[in-house]
C-alpha positions in Angstrom: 5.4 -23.9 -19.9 2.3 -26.3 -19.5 -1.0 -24.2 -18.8 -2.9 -26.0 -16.4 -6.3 -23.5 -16.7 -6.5 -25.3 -20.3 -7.2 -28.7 -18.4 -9.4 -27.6 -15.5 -12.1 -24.9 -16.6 -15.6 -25.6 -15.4 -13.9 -28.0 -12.3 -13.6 -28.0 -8.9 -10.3 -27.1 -7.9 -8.4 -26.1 -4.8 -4.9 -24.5 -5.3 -2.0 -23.6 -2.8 -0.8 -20.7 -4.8 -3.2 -19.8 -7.5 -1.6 -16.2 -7.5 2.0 -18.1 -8.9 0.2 -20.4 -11.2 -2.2 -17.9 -13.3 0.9 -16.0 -14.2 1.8 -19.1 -16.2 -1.6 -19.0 -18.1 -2.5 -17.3 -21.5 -5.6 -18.9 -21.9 -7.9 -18.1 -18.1 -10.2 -15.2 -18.0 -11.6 -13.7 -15.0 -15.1 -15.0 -15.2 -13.3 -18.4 -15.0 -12.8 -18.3 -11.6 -15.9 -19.1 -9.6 -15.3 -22.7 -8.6 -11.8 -22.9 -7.6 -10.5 -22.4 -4.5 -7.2 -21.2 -3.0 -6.1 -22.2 0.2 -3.4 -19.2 0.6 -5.8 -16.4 -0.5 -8.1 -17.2 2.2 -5.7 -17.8 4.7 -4.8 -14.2 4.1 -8.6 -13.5 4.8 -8.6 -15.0 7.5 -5.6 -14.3 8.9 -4.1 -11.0 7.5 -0.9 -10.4 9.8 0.4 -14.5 8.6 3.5 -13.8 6.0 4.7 -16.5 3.8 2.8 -19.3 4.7 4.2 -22.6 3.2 2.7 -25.9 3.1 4.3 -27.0 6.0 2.7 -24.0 7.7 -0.4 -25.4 6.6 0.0 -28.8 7.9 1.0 -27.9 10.9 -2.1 -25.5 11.2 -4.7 -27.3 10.0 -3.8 -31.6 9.3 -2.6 -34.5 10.7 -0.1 -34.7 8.1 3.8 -34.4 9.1 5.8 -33.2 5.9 9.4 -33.9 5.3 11.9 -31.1 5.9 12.7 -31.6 2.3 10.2 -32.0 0.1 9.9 -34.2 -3.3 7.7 -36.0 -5.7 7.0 -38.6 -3.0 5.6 -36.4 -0.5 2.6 -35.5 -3.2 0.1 -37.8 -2.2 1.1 -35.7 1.5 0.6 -32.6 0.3 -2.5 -33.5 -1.5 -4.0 -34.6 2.2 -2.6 -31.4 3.3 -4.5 -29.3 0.9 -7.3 -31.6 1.7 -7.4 -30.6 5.6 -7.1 -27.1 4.7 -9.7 -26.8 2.5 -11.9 -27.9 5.3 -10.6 -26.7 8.2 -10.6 -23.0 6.4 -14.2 -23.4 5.3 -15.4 -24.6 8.7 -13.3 -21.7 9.9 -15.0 -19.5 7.6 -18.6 -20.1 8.3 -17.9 -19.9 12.1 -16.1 -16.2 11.8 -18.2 -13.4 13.5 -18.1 -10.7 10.7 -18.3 -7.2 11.8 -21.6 -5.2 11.4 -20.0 -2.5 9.0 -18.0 -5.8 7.0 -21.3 -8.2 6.7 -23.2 -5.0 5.6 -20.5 -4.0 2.7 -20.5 -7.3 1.2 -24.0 -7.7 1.2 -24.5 -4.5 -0.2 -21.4 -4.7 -3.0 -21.1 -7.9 -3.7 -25.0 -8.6 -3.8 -25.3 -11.6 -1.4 -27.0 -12.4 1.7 -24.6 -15.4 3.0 -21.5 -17.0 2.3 -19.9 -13.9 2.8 -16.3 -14.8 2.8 -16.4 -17.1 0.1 -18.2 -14.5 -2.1 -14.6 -12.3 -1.4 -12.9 -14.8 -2.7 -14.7 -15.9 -6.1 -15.5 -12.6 -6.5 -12.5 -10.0 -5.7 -9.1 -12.0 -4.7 -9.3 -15.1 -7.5 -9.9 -12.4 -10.3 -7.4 -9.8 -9.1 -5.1 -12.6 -9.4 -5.9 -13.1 -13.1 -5.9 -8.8 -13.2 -2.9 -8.9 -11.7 -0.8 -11.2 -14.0 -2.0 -9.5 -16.7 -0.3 -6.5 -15.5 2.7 -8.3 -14.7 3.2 -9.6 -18.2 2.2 -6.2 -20.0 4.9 -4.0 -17.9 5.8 -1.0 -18.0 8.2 0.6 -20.7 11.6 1.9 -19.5 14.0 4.3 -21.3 16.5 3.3 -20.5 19.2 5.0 -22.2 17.9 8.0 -20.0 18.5 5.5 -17.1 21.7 5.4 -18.1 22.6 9.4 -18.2 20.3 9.3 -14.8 23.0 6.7 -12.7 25.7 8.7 -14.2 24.7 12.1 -12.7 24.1 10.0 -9.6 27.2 8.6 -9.1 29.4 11.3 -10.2 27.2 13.7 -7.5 28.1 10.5 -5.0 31.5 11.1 -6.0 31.8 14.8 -5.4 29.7 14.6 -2.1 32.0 12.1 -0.8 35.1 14.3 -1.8 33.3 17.2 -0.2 32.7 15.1 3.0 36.6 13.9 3.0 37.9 17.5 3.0 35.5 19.1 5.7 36.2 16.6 8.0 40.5 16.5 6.9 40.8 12.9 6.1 38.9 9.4 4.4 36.4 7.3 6.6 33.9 5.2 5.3 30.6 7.3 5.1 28.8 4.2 5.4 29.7 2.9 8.6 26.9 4.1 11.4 30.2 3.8 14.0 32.8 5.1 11.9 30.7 8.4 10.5 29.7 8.9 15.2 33.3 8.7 15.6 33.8 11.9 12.9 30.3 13.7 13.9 30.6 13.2 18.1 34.4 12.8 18.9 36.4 14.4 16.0 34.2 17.3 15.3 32.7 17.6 18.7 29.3 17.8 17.6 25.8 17.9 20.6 25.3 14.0 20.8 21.9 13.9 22.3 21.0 10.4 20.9 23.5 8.3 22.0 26.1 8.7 18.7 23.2 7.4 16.9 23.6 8.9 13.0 19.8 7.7 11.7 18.0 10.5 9.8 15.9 12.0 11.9 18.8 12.6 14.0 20.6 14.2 11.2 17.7 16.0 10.6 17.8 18.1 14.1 21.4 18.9 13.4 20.9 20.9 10.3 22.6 24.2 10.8 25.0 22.8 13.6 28.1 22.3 10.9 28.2 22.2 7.5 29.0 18.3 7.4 25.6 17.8 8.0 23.7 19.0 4.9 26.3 17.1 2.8 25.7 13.8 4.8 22.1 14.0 4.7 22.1 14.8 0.3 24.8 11.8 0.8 22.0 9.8 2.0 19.2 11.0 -0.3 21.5 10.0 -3.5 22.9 6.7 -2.2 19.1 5.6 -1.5 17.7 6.9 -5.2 20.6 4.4 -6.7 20.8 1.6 -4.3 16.8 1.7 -4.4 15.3 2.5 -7.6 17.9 3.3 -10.3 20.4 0.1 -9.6 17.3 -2.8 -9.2 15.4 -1.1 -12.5 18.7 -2.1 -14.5 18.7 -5.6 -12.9 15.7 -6.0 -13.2 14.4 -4.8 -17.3 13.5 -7.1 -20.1 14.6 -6.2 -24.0 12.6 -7.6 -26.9 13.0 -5.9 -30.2 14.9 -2.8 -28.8 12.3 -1.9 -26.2 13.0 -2.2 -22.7 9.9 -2.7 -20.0 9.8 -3.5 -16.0 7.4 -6.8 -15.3 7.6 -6.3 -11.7 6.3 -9.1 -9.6 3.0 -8.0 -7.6 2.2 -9.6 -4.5 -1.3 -9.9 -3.2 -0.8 -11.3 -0.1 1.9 -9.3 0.6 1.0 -6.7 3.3 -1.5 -7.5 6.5 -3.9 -4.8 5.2 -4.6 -6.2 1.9 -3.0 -3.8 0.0 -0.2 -5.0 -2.9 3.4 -5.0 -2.7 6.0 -6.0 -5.6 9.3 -6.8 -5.9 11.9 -7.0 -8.6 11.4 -4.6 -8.9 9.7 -2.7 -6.7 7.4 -0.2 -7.8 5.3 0.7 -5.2 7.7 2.8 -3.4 8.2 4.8 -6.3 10.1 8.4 -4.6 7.5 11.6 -5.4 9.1 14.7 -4.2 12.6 16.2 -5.5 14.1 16.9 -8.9 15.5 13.1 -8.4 12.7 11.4 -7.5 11.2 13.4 -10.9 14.4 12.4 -13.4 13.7 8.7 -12.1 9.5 8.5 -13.2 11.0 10.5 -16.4 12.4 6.8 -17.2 8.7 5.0 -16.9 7.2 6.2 -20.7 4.7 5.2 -22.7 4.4 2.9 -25.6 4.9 4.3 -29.1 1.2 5.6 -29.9 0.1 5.5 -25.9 -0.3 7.5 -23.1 -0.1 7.0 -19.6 -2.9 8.0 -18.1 -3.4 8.3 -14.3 -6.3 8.1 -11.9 -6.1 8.8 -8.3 -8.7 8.9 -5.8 -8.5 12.4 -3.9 -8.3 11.7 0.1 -9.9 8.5 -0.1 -8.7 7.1 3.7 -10.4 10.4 5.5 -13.6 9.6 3.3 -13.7 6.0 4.2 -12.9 7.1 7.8 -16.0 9.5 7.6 -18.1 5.9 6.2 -17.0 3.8 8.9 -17.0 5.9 11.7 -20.5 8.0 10.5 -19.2 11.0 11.8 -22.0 13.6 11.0 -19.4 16.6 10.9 -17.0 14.5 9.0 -19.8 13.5 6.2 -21.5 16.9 6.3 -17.6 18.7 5.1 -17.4 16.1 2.0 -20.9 16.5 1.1 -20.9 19.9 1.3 -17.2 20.1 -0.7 -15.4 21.7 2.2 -11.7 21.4 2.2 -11.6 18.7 5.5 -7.6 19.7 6.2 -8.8 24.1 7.0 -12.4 22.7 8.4 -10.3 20.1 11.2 -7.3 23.3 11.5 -10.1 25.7 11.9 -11.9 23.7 15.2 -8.7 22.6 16.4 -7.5 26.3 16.4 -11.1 27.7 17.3 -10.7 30.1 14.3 -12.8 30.6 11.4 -11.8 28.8 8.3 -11.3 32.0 6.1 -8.3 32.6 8.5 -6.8 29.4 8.7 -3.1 29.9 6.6 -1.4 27.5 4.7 1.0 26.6 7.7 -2.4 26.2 9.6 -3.8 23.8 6.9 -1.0 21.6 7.0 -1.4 21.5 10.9 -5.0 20.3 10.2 -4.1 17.4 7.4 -1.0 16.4 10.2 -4.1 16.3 12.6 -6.4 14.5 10.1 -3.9 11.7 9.2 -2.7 11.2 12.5 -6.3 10.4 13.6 -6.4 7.5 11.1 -3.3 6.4 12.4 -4.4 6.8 15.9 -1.9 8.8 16.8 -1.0 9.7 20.3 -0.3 13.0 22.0 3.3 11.6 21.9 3.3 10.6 18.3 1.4 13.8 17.5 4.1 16.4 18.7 6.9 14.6 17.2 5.1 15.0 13.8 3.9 18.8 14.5 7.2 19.9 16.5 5.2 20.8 19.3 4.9 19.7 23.1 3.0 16.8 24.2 0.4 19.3 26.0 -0.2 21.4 23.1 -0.8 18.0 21.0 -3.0 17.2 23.8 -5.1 20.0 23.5 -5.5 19.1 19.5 -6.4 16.0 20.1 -9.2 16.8 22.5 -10.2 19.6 20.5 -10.4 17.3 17.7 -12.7 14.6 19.6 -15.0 17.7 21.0 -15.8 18.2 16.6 -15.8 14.4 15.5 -17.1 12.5 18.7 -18.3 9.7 15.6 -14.5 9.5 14.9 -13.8 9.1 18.7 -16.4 6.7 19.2 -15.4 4.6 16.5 -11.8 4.4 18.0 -13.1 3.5 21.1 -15.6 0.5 19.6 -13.1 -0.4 17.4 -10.4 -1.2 20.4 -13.4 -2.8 22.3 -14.1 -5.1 19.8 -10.5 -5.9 19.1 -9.8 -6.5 22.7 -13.3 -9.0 23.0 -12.7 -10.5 19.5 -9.0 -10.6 19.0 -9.1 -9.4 15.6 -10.4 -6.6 13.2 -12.0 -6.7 9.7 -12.0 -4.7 6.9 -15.0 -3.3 4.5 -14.7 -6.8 2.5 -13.8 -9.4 5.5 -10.0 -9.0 5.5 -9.3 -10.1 9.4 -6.3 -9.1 10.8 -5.7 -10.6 14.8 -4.4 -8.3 16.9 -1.9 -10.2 19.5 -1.1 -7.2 21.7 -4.1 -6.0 22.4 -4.7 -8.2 25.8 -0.6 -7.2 26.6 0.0 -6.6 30.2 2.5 -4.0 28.8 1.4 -1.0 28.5 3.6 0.1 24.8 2.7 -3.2 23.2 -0.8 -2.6 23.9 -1.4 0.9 22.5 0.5 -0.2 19.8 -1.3 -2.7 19.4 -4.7 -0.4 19.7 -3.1 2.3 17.1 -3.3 -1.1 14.4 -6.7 -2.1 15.2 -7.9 1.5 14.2 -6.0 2.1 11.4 -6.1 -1.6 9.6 -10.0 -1.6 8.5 -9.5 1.8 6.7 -6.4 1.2 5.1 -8.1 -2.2 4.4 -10.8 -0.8 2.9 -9.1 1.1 1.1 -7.2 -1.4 -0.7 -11.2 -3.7 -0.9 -12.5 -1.0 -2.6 -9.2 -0.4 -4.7 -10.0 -4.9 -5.5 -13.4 -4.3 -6.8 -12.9 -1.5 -8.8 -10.0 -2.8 -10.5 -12.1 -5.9 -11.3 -14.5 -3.5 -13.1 -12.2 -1.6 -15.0 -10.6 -4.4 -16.4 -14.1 -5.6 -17.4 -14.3 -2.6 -19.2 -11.0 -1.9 -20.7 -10.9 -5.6 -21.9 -14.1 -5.8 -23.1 -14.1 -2.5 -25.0 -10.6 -1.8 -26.1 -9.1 -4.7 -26.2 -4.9 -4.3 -26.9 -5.7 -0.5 -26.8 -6.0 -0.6 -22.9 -3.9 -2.0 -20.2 -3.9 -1.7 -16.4 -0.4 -1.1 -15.7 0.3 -0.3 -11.9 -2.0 0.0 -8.8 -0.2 2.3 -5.9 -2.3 2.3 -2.7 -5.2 4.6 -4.3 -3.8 5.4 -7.8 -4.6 3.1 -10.6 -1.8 3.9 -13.8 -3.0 3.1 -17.6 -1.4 2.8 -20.8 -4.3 3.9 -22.9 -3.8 4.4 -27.1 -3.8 7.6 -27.5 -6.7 8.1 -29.8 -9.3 7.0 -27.2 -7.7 8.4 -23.8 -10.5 11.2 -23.2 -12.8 9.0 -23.7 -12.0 5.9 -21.6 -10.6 8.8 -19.6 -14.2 9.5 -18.4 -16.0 6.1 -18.2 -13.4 4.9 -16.2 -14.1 8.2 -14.0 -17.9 7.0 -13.6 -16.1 3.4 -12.9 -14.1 5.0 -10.4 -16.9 6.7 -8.6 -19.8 4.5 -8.9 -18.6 0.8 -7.8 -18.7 1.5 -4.5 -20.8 4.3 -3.2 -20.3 5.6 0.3 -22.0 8.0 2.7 -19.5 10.6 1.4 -18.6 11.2 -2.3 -15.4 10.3 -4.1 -13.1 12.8 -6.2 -10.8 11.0 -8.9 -8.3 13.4 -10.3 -7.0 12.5 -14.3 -3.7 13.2 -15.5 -2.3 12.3 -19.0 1.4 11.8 -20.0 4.0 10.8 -21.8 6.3 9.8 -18.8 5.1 9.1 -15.0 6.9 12.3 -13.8 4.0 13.9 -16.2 1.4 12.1 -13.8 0.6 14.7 -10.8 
């Protein structure tokens, strides 16, 4: 496969998908990256909540240019005009957008520039998390699979016996799978409280438990048909062999959520299940290289910190400083109790609380989560604003701004537009209002996750080069295959790494584990 990077270093270039092309290169580095340009990475800046765009998106957006419905080598001179418009229209585009004061003041602070914000992002964070990125991709992850293979045996032989179980409670053979066939059994045959409509989705399961016996066995059903059909069936289509090793190169995608987090496919391995002897016997399979560990690095409640940052709630910041747990501290004011006495039920009540906040959760959405009523999730909620009034007031700018902007940015520029937030109905637009709070910290999240990425593949490459590889990034946990020999010790600069690239109001935590398998990673 022809390497293009080999042709076009030191040039000015603009791409359409440089995330597809750099996974064809050997030969580019990440400090290659400062003059081209991608049209599809910025468009992502610039307009987070766009999915797939294609070059015909593009032309229609931004040129003159009408492309053919079916394109071919004659339509290049086109789709060179095309690329042409959009490199200008997106730069105009970009040096017109009203950044956000806590967004202009990140970059400038981070990134070390006093203009050309956006453009910094991208020559600086989303070009070279490409490169990062592809180098993951091509190192993978290494699979046992003949434990794979006992795993999707246990699976389908529980399948088996679940599905026999199911047969004889209910006297006769239906197809489990059918959503009308399996009301007809639960509502008509067996008689069951049909409260929702002979709907048979989870949740609804779940308020059946107890009611008949059926229910339990439909519900583990469900749990086992999901662990093969999701994880354990795609990681056989999906593994590579070369000299009797198996790995998993899964495909990442950059662009592939509106927040700016990754997502992967084939297969993917960002939805990896955590809790469960299953979910455990399928991260057994993920192992390390003969003569590596795996070493993982999560950051410890890293929304709520960035929360604290954005919003500059004193009471938030003062708990982190200070080391407070921030789950008792928000159950202890909600409950007016003292936080020696809040319980372990009571804690979980505050990190519900806590969470839902980010989410901006309603008094509704709050009681279907706790199992309360709507007035006693009230009374939380308020409680909670009476304590964090720099959480409450950065919901309330935040909406504000969405509603006289159209859009919301996170720590590093991502802009996400928010088109219910001027709705005339009254759902769409608190919907609408829950994703203009939530998307700059989640956003941020995944900014910060960008940058220090960039940094620890400076380090690992530059240092321990073939003894190091970045392997996976999950939302806010970065996994390693490290030699073993040198883990502790890259172990801890990469902690410093972790802690120091982006310094908030609030501290970070970063909790290490070591192991031979993911399951070994808590």
């Amino acid at each position: 496969m022809l390497d293009i990077f080999k042709y076009v270093k030191e040039k000015d270039i603009v791409f359409y998908n440089f995330e597809e092309l750099v996974t064809l290169s050997k030969s580019i580095h990440i400090n290659e990256v400062s003059k081209y340009y991608d049209i599809h990475l910025t468009e992502h800046l610039l307009h987070s909540e766009r999915r797939n765009v294609s070059i015909k998106d593009f032309a229609f957006e931004y040129s003159t240019k009408i492309l053919n419905e079916k394109l071919s080598p004659s339509d290049l001179p086109s789709i060179l005009d095309v690329l042409d418009d959009t490199y200008l229209a997106q730069k105009e585009k970009i040096n017109n957008l009203e950044l956000n004061e806590y967004t202009k003041k990140s970059i400038e602070s981070f990134l070390k520039v006093k203009g050309n914000h956006l453009n910094t992002v991208l020559t600086e964070i989303e070009l070279p998390i490409s490169v990062i990125l592809s180098k993951m991709e091509e190192r993978g992850i290494r699979l046992d699979r003949e434990k794979l293979g006992v795993l999707r045996e246990d699976i389908e032989g529980e399948i088996s016996k679940l599905t026999k179980e199911i047969y004889s409670i209910v006297g006769h053979e239906f197809n489990i799978n059918s959503p009308k066939q399996l009301s007809d059994v639960l509502f008509r045959e067996l008689d069951l409280p049909n409260k929702s409509k002979g709907s048979t989705r989870e949740s609804v399961l779940d308020g059946m438990l107890g009611l008949h016996p059926i229910v339990e066995h439909l519900l583990y059903f469900r749990e086992m048909t999901k662990i093969l059909s999701t994880y354990v069936e795609p990681l056989y289509q999906n593994c590579t062999e070369k000299d009797g090793i198996y790995s998993i190169h899964t495909d990442f995608k950059q662009t592939g959520t509106t927040s700016g987090r990754f997502s992967s496919v084939n297969p993917n391995l960002q939805n990896l299940p955590l809790d469960g002897a299953w979910a455990m016997r399928v991260r057994e399979c993920f192992v390390a290289r003969k003569g590596f560990k795996l070493l993982g690095m999560d950051y410890s409640q890293m929304e709520l910190r960035i929360m604290a940052d954005i919003s500059n709630d004193k009471l938030l910041i003062q708990d982190f400083v200070n080391g407070i747990d921030v789950h008792s501290a928000t159950a202890a004011r909600v409950l007016n109790k003292k936080i020696l006495e809040i319980t372990h039920k009571e804690r979980s009540l505050g990190k519900t609380v806590n969470f839902g906040m980010i989410f901006g959760q309603t008094s509704f959405g709050l009681s279907s989560l706790l199992g309360i009523d709507r007035d006693k999730a009230g009374e939380y909620i308020t409680a909670y604003f009476d304590n964090y009034k720099g959480v409450e007031e950065y919901m309330r700018k935040t909406e504000y701004e969405a509603f006289e902007r159209g859009y919301v940015q996170t720590m590093f520029g991502t802009t996400r537009n928010i088109a219910g937030i001027r709705s005339k109905n009254r759902r769409l637009r608190s919907a609408a209002a829950r994703e203009a709070i939530n998307m700059p910290i989640q956003g941020s999240e995944a900014d910060i996750m960008k940058l220090v990425m960039k940094e620890l593949y400076k380090y690992v490459s530059e240092k321990y080069p073939k003894r190091g590889y970045i392997l996976l990034q999950i939302h806010d946990e970065i996994v390693f295959e490290i030699e073993e020999g040198i883990v502790e010790e890259f172990s801890k600069q990469a902690k410093e790494i972790m802690l120091n690239t982006v310094i908030l109001e609030v501290p970070f935590d970063v909790h290490i584990s070591i192991g031979d398998s993911l399951s070994e990673l808590k």
